[in-house]
N, C-alpha and C positions, 0 to 999 in steps of 0.2 A: 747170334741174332739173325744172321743170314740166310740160317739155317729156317729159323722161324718163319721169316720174310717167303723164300721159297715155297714151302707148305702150303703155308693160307694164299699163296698164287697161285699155286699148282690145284687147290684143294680147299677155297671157300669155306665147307662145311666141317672140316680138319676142327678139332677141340685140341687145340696148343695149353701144354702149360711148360711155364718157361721157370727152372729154378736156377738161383744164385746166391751163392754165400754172400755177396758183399750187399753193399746198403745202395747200392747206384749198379746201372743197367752193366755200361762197359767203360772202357779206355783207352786213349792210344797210348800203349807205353813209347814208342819210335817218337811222341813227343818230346817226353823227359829232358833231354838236354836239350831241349830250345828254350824251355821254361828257362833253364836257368842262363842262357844267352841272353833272353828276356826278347828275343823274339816271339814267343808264346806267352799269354801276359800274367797265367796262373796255371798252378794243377788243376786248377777247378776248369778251367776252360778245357782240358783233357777229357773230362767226362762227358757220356753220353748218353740221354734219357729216351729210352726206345715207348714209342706209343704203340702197347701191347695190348692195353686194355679195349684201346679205340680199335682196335683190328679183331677184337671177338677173344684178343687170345688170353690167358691166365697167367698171371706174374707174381711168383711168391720170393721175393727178396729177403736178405738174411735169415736165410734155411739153406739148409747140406743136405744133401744125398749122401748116405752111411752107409747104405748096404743095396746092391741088385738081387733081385731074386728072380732068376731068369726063369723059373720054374712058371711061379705065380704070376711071374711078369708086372711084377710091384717095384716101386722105389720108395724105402723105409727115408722119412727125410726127418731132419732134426729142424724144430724153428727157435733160430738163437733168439729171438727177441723175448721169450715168455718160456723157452727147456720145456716147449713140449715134444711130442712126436707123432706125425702122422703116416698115412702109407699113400701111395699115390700108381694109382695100376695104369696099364700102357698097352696100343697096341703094337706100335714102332717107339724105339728110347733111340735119342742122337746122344752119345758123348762127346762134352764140347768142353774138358776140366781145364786144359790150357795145358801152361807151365809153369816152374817156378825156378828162381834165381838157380845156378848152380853153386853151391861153397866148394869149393877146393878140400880137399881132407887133409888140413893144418889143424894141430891139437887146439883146442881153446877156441877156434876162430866162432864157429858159429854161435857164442855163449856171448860174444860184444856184436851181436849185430844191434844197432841203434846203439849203441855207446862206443864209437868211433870210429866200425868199421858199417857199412852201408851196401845193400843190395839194389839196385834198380828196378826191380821186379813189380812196386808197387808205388803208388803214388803217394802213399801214407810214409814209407820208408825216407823216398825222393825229400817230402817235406822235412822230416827230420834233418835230413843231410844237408842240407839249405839250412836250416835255422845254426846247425852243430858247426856249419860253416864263418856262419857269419861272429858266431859267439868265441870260438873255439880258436880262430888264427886261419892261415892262408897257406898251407903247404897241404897237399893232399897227394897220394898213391894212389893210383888205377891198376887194377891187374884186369888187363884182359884186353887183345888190340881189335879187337871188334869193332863194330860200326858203333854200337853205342857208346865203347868205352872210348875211342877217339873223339866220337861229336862233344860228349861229357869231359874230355882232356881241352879241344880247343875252346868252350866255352869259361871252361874255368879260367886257364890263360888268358883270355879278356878281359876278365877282370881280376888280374895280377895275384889271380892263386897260382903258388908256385907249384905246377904241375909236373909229377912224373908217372910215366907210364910201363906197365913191367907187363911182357909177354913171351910168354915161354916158349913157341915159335921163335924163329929167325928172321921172321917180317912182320908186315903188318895183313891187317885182312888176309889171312892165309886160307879162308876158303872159299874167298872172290877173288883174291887177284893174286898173280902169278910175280914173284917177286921183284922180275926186274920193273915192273908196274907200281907192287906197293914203294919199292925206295922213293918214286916222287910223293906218296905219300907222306912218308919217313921226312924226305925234307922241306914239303912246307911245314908239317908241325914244329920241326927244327927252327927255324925261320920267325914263329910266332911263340915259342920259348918255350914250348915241350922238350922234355927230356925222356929218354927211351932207353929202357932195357931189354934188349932183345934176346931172344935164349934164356932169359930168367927167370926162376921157377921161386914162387913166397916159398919159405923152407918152414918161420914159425912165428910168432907171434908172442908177445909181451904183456901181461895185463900188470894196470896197477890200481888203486884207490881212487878213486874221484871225490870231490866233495862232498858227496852225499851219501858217501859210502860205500857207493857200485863199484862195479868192475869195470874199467875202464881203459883205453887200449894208450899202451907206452911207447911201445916202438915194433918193428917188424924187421927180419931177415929175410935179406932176396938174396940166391946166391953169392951166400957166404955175406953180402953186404949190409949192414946196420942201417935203418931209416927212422927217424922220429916224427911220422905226419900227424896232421892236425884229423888228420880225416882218411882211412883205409876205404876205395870202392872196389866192387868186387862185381866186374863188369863181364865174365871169362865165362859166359852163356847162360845157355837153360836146362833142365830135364824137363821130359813130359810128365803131366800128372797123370799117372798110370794107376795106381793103387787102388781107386775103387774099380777099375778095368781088370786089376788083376785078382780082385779077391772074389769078381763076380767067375773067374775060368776063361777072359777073353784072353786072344793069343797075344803075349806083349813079345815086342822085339826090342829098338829102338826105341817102339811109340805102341800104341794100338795096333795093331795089323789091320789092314784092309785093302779090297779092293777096288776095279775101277770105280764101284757107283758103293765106295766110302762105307761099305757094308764090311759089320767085324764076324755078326755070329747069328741066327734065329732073330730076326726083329730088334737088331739091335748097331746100330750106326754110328761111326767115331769122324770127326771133323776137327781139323785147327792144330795148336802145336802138340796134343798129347795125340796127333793120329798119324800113323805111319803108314806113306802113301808109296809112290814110286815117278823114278825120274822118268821124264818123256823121250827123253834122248837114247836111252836103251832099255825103258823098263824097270831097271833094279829099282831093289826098295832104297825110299829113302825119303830124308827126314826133313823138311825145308818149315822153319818156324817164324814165319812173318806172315802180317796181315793179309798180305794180299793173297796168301795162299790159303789161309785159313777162310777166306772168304768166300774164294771158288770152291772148294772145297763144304764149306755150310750150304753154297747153294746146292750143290751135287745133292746131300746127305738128308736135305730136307727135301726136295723133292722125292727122292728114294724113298723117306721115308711115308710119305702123303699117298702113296700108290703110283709114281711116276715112273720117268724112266730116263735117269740122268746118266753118261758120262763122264766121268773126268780125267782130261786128259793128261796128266800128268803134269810133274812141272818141271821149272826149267832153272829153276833156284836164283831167279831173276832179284836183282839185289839194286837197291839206289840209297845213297848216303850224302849230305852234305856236312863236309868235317870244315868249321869256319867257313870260308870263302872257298872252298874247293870241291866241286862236285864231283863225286864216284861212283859208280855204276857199275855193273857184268852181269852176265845171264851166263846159264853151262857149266861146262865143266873148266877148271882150272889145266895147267899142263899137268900138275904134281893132283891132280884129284883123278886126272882122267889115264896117268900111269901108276894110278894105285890099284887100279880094277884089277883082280888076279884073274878072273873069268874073260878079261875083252883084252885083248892086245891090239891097239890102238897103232898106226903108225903117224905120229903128231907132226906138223910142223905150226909153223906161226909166222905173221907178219904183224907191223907194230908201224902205223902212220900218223904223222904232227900236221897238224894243218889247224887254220882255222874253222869255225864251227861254221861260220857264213861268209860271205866276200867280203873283206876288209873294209868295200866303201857304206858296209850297211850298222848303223848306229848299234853298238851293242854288240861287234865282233868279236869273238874269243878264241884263243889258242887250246884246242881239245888232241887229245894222245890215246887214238884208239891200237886196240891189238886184238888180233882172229884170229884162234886156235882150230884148225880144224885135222881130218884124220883123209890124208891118201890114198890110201886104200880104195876109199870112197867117194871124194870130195867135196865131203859133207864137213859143214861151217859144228863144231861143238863145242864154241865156246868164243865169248866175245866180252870184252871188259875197256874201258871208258874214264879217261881223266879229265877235267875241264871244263869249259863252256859246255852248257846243252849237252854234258853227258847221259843224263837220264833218257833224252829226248833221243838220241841214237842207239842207246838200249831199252829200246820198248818192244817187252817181247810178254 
């Protein structure tokens, strides 16, 4: 919608038409587990209704894009409400598919999603997992030590679902924060009665009969260990939705390929988490899948495509999370992300300072734990990560 917004800014006279499978404009998924904190007061309150019509532009809701025809410069679309099909021709096309949950490749696994194991991916799932919760009993597994699958671990712990948490890494946030960082993560969850698997990988999966028949999930094995939850999430990221990108001949890597100004091929423009952009700290490609990027990113891609002339400057993989009562933050690169580069040898060092967020005597002081990773060589700051009070508020980049 960004993307949209841009266009008819840059470009008035611009004839937008916007499609979308789902029955509703957009969502914040980085909601989700507040909903269920119940600081957020429904999924309904998640959605967001974009006034497309009142800006000139065209909005066909529950219809697909099937096929590109770069040729003809058509998009062949399917309308689920009525299985008809229409074509819809173009002078600039934005791809803006998104992502969708990742499954692990466990036999069986992706055959119980909605009957007892649960993806985050979508708000229709989320409600399931809340109802399957409340009905179902109070133990739940999380694979995956992410930002969501942490916010969705301390949430549940509140209210006295017995959480544990399994990530196949050795820490937590292992592609924000640099380990001696995530352990204070590690033990407030500890502290508010999460339990953690670290290093351990789901190995398989259990089904058995439910009452009505279905297939139903039993138990699960993590590294060699037996668990019986009431509830499997499966929190361990996203893929880009690529498929109709790659069946149209655009270059996929990671994501879509593109460049500065979000451009993939001939009149044709990719934006958000199925678009593979690059980092700003050295260029390489790379893949950064939250809103905020997806956002600059729409602005760039809709200008471009209206006849303008946008920039994007890159990003910087800038991350904020509140897990419980504890705020997380980083921008950049990690130590272990930024000595994984086989093309850049880095000379790293770090500094790591406690202090308060504000002077002690001012209402509302907190104790915050920042750390600077930067490279010698140069002097240059690449990479910065934030525990505490006002951690967001000292990584804003």
């Amino acid at each position: 919608m960004s993307a949209a917004l841009a266009a008819i800014r840059n470009d008035p006279k611009s004839e937008i038409t916007i499609i979308e499978r789902r029955s509703y404009d957009m969502f914040s998924p980085c909601g989700i587990p507040f909903v269920f904190e119940g600081c957020v007061k429904s999924f309904e309150s998640l959605k967001h209704d974009f006034k497309a019509e009142s800006m000139g532009m065209k909005k066909l809701l529950e219809h697909e894009v099937q096929e590109i025809d770069r040729e003809k410069k058509i998009v062949k679309v399917w309308n689920m409400k009525d299985n008809s099909n229409l074509e819809q021709g173009y002078d600039s096309l934005i791809i803006a598919t998104g992502s969708e949950a990742f499954i692990p490749p466990v036999k069986g696994l992706d055959s119980l999603i909605g009957s007892g194991v649960f993806t985050l991916g979508s708000l229709e799932i989320a409600a399931q997992l809340r109802e399957h919760i409340k009905d179902m009993g109070s133990i739940s597994i999380i694979v995956g030590g992410g930002a969501i699958g942490l916010e969705l671990a301390a949430a549940l712990q509140q209210h006295k679902i017995d959480t544990t948490l399994i990530e196949m890494k050795n820490s937590l946030l292992p592609n924000a924060l640099d380990p001696d960082m995530a352990k204070m993560v590690e033990e407030y969850l500890g502290t508010i009665g999460v339990r953690m698997r670290l290093g351990a990988r789901l190995e398989s999966v259990t089904a058995g009969i439910g009452d009505s028949g279905n297939q139903v999930l039993r138990s699960i094995r993590v590294s060699g260990e037996e668990f019986n939850p009431s509830a499997l999430v499966l929190a361990s990221g996203v893929r880009a939705n690529t498929e109709l990108a790659a069946e149209a001949g655009l270059n996929i890597e990671k994501g879509i390929v593109t460049d500065e100004r979000m451009h993939s091929a001939e009149g044709i423009y990719a934006a958000g988490d199925c678009a593979q952009s690059f980092s700003a700290i050295d260029r390489r490609p790379s893949m950064v899948q939250i809103a905020t990027t997806a956002i600059q990113q729409g602005r760039v891609a809709g200008i471009n495509a209206s006849g303008g002339n946008a920039v994007y400057p890159g990003n910087c993989a800038t991350f904020v999370s509140r897990i419980g009562d504890l705020e997380v933050a980083s921008t950049g690169f990690t130590s272990e992300g930024a000595n994984s580069i086989p093309e850049k040898q880095y000379s790293l060092a770090s500094v790591r300072l406690a202090g308060n967020d504000k002077p002690e005597w001012i209402q509302g002081s907190g104790r915050i734990t920042i750390k600077l990773i930067f490279d010698t060589a140069t002097g240059k700051v690449i990479g910065a990560q934030a525990i505490g009070a006002s951690a967001a508020t000292h990584i804003n980049v």
